[in-house]
C-alpha positions in Angstrom: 0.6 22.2 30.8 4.3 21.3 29.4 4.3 18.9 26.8 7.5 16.6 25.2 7.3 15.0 21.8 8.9 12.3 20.9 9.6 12.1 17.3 8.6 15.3 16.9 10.5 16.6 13.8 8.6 13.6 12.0 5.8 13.8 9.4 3.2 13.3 12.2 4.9 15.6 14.4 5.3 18.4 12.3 1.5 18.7 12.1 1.0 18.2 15.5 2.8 20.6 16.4 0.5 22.8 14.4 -2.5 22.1 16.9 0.0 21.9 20.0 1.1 26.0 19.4 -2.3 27.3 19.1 -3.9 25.3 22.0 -4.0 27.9 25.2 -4.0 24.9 27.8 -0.2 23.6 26.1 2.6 27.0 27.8 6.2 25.0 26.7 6.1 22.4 24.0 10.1 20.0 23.9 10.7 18.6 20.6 12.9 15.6 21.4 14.2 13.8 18.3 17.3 12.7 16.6 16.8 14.0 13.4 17.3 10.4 11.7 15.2 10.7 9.0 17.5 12.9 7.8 14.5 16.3 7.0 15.1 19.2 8.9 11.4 20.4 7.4 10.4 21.3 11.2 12.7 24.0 11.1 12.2 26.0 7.5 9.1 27.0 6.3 6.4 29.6 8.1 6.8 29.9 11.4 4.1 28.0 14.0 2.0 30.1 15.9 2.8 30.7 19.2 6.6 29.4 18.3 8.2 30.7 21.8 6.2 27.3 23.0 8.8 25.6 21.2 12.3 24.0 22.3 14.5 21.2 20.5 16.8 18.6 21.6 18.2 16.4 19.4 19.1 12.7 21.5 18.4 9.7 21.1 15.4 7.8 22.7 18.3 5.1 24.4 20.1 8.4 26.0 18.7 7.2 29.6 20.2 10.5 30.9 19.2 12.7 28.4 15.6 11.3 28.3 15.0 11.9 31.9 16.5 15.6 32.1 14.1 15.9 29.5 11.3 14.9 31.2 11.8 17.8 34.0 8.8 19.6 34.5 6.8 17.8 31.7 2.9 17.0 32.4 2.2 15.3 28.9 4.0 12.8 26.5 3.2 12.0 22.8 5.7 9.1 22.2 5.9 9.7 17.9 9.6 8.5 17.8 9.6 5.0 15.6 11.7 3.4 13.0 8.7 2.9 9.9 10.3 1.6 6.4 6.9 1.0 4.1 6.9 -1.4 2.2 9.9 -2.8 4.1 8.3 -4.0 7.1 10.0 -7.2 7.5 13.2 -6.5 6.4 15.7 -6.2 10.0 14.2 -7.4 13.2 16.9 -5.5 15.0 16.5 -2.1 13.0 13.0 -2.8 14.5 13.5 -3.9 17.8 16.2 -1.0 19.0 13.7 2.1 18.8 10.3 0.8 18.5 10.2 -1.3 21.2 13.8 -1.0 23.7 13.4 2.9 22.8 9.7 2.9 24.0 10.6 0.7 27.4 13.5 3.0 28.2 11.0 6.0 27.7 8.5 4.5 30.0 11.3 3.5 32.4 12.0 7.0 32.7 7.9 8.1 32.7 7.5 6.4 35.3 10.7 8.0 37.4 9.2 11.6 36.2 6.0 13.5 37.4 4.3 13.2 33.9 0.4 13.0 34.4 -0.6 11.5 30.9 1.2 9.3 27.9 0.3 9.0 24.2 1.5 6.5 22.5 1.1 6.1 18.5 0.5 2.2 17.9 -0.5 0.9 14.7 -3.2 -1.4 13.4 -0.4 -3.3 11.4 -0.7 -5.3 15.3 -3.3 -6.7 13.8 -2.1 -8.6 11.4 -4.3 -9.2 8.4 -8.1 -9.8 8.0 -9.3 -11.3 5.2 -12.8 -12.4 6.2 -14.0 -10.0 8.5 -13.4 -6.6 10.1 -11.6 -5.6 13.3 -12.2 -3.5 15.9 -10.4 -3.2 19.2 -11.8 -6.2 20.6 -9.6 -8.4 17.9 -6.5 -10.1 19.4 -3.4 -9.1 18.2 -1.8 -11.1 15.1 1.1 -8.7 13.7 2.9 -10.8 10.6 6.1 -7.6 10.5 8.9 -7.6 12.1 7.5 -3.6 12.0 4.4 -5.0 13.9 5.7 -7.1 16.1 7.9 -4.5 17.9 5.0 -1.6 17.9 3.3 -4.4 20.2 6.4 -5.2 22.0 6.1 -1.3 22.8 2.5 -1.2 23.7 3.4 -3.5 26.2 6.0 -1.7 28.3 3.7 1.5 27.6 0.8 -0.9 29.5 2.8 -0.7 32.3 1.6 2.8 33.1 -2.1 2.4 33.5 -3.0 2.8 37.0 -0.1 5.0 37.9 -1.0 7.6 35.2 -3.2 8.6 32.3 -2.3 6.3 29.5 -3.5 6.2 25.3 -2.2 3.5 23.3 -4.0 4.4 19.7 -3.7 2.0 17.0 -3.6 4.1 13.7 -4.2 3.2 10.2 -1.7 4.0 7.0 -1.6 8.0 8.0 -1.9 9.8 4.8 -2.0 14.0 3.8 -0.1 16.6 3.8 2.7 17.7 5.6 6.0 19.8 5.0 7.7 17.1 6.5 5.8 14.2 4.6 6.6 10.6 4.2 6.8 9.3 0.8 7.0 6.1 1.2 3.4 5.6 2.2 1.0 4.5 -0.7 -1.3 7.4 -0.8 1.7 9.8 -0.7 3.5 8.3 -2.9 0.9 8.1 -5.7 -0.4 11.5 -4.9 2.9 12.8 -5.8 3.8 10.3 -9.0 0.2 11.3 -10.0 1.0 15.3 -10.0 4.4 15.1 -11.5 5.3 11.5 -13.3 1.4 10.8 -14.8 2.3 7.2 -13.7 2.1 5.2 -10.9 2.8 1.0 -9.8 0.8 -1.1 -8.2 1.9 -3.9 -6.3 -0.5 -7.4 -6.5 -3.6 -7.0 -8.4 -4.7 -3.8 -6.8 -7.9 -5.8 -4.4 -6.0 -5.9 -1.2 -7.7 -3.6 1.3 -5.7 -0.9 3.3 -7.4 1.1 7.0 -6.5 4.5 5.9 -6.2 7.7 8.4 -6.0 11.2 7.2 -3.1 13.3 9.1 -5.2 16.1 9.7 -8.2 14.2 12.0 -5.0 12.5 14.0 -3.2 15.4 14.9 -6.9 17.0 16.0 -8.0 13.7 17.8 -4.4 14.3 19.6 -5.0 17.4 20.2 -8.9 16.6 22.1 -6.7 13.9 24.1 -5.1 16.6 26.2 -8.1 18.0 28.0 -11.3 15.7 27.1 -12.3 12.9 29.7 -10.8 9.9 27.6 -10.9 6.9 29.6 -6.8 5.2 29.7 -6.7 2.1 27.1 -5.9 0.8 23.9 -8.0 2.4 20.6 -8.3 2.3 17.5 -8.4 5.4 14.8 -9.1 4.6 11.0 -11.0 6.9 8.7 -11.6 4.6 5.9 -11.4 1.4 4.4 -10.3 1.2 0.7 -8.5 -1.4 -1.8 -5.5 0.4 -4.0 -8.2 0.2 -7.4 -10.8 2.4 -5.1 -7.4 5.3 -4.7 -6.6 4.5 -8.4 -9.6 5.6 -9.4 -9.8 8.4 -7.5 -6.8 9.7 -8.7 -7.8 8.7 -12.5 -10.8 11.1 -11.9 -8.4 13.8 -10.9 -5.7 13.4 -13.1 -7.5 11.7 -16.6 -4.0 11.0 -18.1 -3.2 9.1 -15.4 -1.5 5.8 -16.4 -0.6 2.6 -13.9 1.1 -0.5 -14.4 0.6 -3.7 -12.3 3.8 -5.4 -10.5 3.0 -9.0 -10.1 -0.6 -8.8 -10.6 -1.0 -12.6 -10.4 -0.6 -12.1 -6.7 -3.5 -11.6 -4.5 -1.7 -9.3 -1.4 -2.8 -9.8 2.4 -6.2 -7.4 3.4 -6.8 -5.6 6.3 -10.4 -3.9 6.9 -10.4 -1.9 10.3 -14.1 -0.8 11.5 -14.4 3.2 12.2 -16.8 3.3 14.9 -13.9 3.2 17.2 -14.8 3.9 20.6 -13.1 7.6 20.4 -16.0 9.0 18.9 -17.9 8.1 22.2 -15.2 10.9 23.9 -14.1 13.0 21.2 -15.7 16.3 19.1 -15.2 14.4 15.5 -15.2 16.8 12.8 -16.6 15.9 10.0 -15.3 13.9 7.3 -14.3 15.0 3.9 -15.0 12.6 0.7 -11.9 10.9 -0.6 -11.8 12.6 -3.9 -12.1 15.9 -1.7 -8.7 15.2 0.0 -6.9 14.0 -3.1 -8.0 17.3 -4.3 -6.8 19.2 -2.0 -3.8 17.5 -1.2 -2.6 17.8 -5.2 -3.2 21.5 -4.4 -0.4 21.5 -1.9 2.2 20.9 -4.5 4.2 23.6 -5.6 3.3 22.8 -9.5 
């Protein structure tokens, strides 16, 4: 099968494309991204196995005619491409609204114009909203308080549009977290991971007992992977691997780094909490390997650093 990712020269992407190379069933892999995020990571570094799989384009998701030409001979589409500014979620509806949610409607536009068999499309449990008294599971209604949120919903919608015709995933993830030579640093785990490692400080926003849905990198990109040849049902999921509050990470990360020191920004404030169940209804489909500890992770992932 040909595949096309969207996004793919993203943090997500660039580990995806780990599992895409070395899975027989995947012959031509299309990188389709517009490098906006500024790391060209993708293309340094070891090469992937099986790299003849591999081609790039660099467009824009709004290139109509670009998208489509594309989309020539495709079977399978991970949509990854999205505009994602943690902490600033609510800053510029339109920053928002261009990629995450016109980008993703003229994508499907041109899906459904194509002879694609199967669409992923990476949601986000920030739809959610918050949850402060109980925990969520993919029967909750949608609530999202970001301007972020809102238009990963708006997406989801037009990406809706596709079940019936063909074989459609919306999965909701949580804060995606772990290694990757293309890596986000603007996520919280990453971020103190790395100010852990090489400052021996980090911040912490609120007074450190607002609860986060946490998903490691590595059991996304091999869930993504399983989504290409096992029977998986078409609808909306969610994927979460644990529930923590920033103390539990802190002290986690105190435990492997002792000198660790943090400092509290507005601790008076008691931040919004979000608890995500993980018996999501993937496991019912999916081969789930088996889940390292926390501390295991953080371990591990500090190993990754270059000193």
């Amino acid at each position: 099968m040909n595949v096309l990712v969207t996004g793919g020269a993203g943090y997500i992407g660039t580990e995806l494309l780990i599992n895409l190379t070395a899975n027989p069933e995947v012959k031509k892999i299309v990188i389709y991204d517009n490098l906006s995020r500024g790391t060209h990571a993708l293309f340094t570094g070891p090469k992937y196995k099986h790299h003849e799989k591999l081609t790039f384009i660099e467009a824009e998701l709004l290139d109509s005619r670009k998208l489509k030409k594309a989309l020539e001979g495709i079977d399978v589409v991970y949509h990854l491409a999205a505009k994602v500014t943690t902490p600033y979620a609510n800053v510029d509806a339109h920053y928002f609204e261009q990629v995450n949610h016109w980008g993703t409607a003229e994508l499907v536009y041109a899906v459904e114009e194509s002879d694609v068999k199967h669409f992923v499309y990476i949601s986000s449990i920030g739809v959610y909203g918050s949850s402060s008294t109980k925990e969520i599971d993919e029967n909750t209604e949608p609530n999202p308080r970001t301007f972020y949120a809102i238009s990963k919903l708006r997406g989801e919608e037009h990406v809706r549009r596709l079940e019936g015709k063909i074989k459609t995933h919306i999965i909701r993830c949580g804060n995606v977290y772990g290694y990757s030579r293309a890596m986000r640093f603007d996520s919280v785990i990453n971020k103190w991971i790395f100010e852990s490692n090489f400052n021996n400080q980090i911040s912490i926003h609120g007074n450190g007992k607002q609860s986060r849905a946490f998903l490691n990198i590595d059991v996304l990109c091999d869930v993504f992977d399983q989504l290409l040849t096992k029977d998986v049902p078409s609808g909306t999921y969610n994927l979460v691997e644990r529930n923590m509050t920033m103390m539990d990470i802190v002290d986690i990360l105190k435990a492997i780094n002792p000198p660790l020191e943090f400092i509290f920004i507005n601790q008076h404030l008691n931040l919004k909490s979000i608890s995500v169940s993980t018996d999501w209804k993937l496991k019912e489909y999916l081969e789930i390997k088996p889940i390292a500890t926390f501390d295991e992770e953080m371990k591990a992932f500090s190993a990754q650093f270059s000193f």
